[in-house]
C-alpha positions as CSV (number, residue, x, y, z in Angstrom):
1,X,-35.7,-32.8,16.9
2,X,-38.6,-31.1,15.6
3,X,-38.4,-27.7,17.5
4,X,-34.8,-27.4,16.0
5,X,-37.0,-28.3,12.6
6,X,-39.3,-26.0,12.9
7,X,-36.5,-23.0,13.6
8,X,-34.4,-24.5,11.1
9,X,-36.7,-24.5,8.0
10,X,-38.7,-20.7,10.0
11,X,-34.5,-19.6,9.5
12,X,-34.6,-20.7,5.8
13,X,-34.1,-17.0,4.1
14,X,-35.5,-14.7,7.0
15,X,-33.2,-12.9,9.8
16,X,-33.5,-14.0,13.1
17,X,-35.2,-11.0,14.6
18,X,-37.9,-11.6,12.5
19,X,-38.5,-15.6,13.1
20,X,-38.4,-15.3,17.1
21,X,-41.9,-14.4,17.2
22,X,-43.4,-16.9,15.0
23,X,-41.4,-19.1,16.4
24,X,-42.6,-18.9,20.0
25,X,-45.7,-18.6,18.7
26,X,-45.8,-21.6,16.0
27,X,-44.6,-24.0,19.1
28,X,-47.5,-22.7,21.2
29,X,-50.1,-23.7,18.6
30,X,-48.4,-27.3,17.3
31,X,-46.0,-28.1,20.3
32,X,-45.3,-31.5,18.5
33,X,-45.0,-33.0,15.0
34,X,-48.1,-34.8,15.8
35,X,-50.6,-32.2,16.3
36,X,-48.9,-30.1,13.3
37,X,-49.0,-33.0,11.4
38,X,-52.8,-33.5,12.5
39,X,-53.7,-29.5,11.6
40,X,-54.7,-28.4,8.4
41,X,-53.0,-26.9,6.0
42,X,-55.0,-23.5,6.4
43,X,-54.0,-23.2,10.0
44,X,-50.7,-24.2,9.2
45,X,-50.6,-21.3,6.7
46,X,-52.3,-18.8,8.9
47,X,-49.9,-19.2,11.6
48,X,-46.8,-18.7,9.1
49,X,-49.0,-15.6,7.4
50,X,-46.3,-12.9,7.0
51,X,-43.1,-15.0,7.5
52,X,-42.9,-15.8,3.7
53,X,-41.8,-18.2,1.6
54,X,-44.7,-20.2,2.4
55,X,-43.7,-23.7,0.4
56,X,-41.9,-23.7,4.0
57,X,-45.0,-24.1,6.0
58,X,-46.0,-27.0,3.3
59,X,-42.9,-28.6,3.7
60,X,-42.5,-28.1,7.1
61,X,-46.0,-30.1,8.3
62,X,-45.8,-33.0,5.5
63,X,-42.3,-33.3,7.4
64,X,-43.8,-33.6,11.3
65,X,-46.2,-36.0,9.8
66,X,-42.7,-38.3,9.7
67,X,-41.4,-37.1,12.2
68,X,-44.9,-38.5,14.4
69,X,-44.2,-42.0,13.2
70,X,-40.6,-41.9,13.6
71,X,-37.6,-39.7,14.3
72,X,-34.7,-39.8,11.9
73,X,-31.7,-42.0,12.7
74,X,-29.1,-40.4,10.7
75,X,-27.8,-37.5,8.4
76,X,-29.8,-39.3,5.2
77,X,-32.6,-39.9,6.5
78,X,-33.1,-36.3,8.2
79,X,-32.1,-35.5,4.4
80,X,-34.8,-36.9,3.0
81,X,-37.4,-34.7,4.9
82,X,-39.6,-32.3,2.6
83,X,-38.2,-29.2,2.5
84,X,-34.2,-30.3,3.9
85,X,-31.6,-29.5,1.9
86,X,-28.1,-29.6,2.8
87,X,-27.3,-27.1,5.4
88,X,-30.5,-27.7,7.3
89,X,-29.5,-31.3,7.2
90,X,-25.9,-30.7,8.5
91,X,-27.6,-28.8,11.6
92,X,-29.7,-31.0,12.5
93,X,-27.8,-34.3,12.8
94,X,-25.0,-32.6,13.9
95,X,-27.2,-31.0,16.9
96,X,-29.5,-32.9,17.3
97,X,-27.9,-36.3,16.7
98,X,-24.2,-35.2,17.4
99,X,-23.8,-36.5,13.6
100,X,-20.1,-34.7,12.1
101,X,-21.6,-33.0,9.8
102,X,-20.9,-29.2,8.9
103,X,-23.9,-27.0,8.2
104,X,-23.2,-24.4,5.8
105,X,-25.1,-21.7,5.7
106,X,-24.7,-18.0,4.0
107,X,-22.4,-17.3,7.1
108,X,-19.8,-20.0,7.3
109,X,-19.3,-19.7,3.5
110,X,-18.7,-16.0,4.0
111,X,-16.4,-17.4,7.5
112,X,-14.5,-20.0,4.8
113,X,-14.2,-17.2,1.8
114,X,-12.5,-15.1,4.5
115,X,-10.3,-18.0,6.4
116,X,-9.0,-19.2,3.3
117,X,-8.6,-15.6,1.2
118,X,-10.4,-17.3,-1.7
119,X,-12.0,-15.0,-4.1
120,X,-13.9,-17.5,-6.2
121,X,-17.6,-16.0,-7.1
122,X,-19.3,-17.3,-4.0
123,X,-23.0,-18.4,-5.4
124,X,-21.1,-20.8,-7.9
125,X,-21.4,-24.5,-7.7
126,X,-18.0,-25.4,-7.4
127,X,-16.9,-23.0,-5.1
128,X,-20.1,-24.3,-2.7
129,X,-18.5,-27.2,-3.0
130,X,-15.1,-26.3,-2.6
131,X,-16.3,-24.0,0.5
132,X,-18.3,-26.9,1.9
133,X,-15.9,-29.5,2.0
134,X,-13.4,-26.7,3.8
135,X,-16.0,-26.7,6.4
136,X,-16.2,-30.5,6.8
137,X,-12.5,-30.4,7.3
138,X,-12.6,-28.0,9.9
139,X,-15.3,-29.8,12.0
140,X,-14.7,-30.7,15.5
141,X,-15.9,-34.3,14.8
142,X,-16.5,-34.5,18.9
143,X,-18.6,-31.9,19.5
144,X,-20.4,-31.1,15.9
145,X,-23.0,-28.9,16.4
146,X,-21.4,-26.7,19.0
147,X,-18.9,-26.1,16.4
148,X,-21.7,-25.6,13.4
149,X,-23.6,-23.7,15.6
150,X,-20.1,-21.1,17.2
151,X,-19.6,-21.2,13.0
152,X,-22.8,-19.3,12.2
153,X,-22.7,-17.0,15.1
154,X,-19.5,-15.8,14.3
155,X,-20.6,-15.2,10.5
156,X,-23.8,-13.6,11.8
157,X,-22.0,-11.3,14.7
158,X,-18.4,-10.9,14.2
159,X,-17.7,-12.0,10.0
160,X,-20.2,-9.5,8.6
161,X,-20.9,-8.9,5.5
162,X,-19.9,-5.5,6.1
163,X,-17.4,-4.1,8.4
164,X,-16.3,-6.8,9.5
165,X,-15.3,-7.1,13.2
166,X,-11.5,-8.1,12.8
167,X,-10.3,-6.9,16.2
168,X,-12.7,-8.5,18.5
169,X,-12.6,-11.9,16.1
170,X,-12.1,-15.1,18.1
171,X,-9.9,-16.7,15.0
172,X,-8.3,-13.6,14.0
173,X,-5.2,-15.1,13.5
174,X,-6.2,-17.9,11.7
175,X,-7.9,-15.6,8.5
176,X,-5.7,-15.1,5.5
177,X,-7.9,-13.0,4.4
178,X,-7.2,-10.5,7.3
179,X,-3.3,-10.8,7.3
180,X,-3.7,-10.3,3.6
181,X,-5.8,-7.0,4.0
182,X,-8.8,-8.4,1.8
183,X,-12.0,-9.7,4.4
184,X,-13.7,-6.2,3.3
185,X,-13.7,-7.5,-1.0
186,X,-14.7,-11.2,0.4
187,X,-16.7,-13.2,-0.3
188,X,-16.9,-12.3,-4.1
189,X,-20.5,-12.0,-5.4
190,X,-22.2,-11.1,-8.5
191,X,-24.6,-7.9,-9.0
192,X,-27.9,-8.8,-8.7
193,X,-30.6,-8.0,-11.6
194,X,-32.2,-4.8,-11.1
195,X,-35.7,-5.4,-9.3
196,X,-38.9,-6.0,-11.4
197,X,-41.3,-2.7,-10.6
198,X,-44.7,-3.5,-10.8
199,X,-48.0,-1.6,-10.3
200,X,-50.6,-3.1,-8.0
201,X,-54.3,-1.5,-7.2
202,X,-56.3,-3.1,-4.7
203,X,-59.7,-2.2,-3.2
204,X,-60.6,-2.6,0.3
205,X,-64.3,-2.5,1.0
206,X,-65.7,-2.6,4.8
207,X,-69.6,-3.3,5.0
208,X,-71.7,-3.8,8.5
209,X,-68.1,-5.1,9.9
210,X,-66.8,-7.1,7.1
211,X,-64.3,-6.9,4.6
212,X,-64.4,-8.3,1.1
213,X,-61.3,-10.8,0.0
214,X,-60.9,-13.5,-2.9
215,X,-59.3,-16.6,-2.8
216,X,-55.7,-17.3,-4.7
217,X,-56.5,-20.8,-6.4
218,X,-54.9,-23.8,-5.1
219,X,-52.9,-24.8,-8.4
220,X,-50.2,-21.6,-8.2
221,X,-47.2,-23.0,-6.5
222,X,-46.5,-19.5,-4.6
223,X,-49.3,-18.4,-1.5
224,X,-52.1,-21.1,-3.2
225,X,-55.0,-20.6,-1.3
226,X,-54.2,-17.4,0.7
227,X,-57.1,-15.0,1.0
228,X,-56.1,-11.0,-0.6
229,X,-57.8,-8.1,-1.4
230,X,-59.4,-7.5,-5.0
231,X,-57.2,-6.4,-8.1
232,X,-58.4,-3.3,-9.7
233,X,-57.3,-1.1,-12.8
234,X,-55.2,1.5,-12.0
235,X,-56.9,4.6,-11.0
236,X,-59.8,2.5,-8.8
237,X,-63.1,1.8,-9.4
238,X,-66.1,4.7,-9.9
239,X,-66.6,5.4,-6.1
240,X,-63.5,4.3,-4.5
241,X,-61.1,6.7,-3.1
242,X,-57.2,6.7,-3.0
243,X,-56.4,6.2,0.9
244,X,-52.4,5.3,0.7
245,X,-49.5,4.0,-1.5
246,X,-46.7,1.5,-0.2
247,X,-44.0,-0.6,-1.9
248,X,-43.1,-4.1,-1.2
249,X,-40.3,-6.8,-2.3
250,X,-41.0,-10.2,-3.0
251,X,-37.6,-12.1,-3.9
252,X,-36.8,-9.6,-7.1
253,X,-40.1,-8.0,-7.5
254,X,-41.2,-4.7,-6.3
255,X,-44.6,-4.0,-6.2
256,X,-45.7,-0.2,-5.9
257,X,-49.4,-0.7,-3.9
258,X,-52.0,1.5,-4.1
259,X,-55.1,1.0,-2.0
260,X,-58.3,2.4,-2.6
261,X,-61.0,2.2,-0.3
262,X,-64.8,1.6,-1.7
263,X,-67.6,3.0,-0.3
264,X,-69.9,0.5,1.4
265,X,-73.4,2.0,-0.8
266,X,-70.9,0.7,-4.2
267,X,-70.1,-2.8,-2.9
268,X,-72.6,-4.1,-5.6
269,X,-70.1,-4.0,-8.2
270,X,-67.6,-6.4,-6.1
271,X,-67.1,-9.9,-8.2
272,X,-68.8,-12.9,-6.9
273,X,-65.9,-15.2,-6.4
274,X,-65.4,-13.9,-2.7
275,X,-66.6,-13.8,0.5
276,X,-67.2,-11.2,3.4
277,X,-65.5,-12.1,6.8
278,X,-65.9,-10.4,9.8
279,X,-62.6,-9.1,12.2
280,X,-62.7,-12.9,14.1
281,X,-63.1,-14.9,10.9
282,X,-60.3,-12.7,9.7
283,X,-57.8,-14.3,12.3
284,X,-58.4,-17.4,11.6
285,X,-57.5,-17.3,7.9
286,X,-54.0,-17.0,5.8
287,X,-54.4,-13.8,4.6
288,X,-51.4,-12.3,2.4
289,X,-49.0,-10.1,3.6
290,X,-49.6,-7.3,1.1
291,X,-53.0,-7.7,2.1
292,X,-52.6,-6.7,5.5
293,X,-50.2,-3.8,4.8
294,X,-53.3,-3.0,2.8
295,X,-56.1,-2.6,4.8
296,X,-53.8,-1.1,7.4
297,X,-53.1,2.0,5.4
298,X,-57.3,1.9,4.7
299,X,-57.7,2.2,8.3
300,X,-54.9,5.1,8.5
301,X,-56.1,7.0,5.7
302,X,-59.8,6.4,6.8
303,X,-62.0,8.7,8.9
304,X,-64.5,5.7,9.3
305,X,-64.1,4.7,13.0
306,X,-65.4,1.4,11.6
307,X,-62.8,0.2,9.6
308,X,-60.5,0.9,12.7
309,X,-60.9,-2.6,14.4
310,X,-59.2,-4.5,11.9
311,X,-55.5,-3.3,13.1
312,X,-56.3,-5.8,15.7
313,X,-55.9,-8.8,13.4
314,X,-53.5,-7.6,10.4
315,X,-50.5,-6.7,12.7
């Protein structure tokens, strides 16, 4: 059960391209629930550094500390995990324990919008529900989580979002939605609010090999105890110079970045609530994401060939 866990909760809000990767890698560092369980939580975060949505991480090692006493028996008590909620339940007793339970993700509700032409607003609770129990019902109660599973391929491959692939579609000729001419308006969803822009300065500043980052504190819920680069007024500090500009999303926030780059002779006037790590200290560490897109467009703005080794470690 726990590699199907740990690629469950990785698959929480992030494509599949993008979790391969961490995935093979996260099994290579904590093969069982046992040694993840055993690791601490800064490893744990430093391995899932640039996935995101890092309560995950948190959840997902107070889980395997369970999981090393004893393996869930049934649907509630995989339920009861830190960080399961419904769907990642449903997948994993139904593959994992061969439990009939469907697993409804953003796919199959989009599959069940489409197979039963239902244009209810699809982030609403009832129609969750409503969409939820249509999956139970169309369960193949003997073989569960090949059905969940073939369920969220074909939302994820053939039901897209977009375009989707009506011709080549396995249960064509099951979908009212198709013989009613309506798959491309389904499912129904509200507009999301406009993004929040936000302006973010942040000083990079290399010294003998080293590179200057603070501490989040422990107490704030979202990336607590991540390391990231110092927040400066806009416009830098006396000394610094502009070396790139770069935008990124977090949920409905988008942050416009601009990096400045300090020279070494100035680091005096860094605060004292940090600490200098050199490139192999700087592996070992959760380190944010926006930090690392930031000291990679120091180096790539920089003509200090000694900035240059940290692309090895913020890739």
């Amino acid at each position: 059960m726990y590699p199907v866990l740990v690629s469950e909760i990785m698959l929480q809000q992030t494509r599949v391209e993008a979790v391969i990767p961490y995935f093979q890698a996260f099994l290579r560092q904590f093969p069982t629930a046992a040694l993840l369980a055993d690791a601490s939580e800064e490893a744990v975060l430093t391995a899932w550094s640039g996935l995101g949505y890092y309560s995950r991480a948190r959840n997902l090692r107070r889980a395997a500390a369970i999981l090393a006493v004893a393996t869930p028996i049934d649907h509630d008590e995989i339920l009861r995990l830190p960080g399961v909620g419904p769907y990642t339940a449903g997948a994993l007793a139904s593959i994992c324990l061969g439990a009939p339970h469907a697993a409804v993700d953003g796919n199959v509700m989009r599959v069940v919008s489409r197979l039963t032409n239902d244009p209810s607003e699809i982030s609403a609770p009832v129609t969750k529900r409503r969409f939820s129990a249509t999956a139970q019902d169309l369960l193949d109660p003997a073989h569960p989580g090949d059905f969940n599973q073939a369920m969220m391929e074909l939302g994820a491959t053939i039901c897209l979002p977009a375009n989707p692939r009506c011709l080549v579609c396995p249960v064509r000729r099951f979908c009212a939605a198709a013989d009613a001419g309506t798959q491309a308006t389904l499912p129904v969803k509200l507009g999301k609010p406009p993004a929040r822009r936000i302006d973010l300065d942040l000083l990079v500043c290399f010294v003998a090999g080293t590179v200057f980052l603070q501490r989040r504190s422990g107490g704030e819920s979202r990336l607590a105890n991540f390391w990231e680069l110092p927040q400066v007024p806009a416009g830098g500090l006396p000394g610094s110079k502009l070396q790139g500009e770069f935008t990124h999303q977090i949920v409905n926030d988008r942050y416009r970045v601009r990096v400045w780059l300090l020279d070494s002779d100035s680091s005096d006037v860094l605060t004292p609530d940090g600490r200098w790590f050199t490139l192999p200290e700087l592996a070992q560490v959760p380190v944010t994401t926006v930090a690392k897109k930031a000291l990679r467009a120091s180096v790539n703005g920089s003509k200090d060939s000694r900035s240059a080794p940290v692309t090895q470690v913020v890739q």
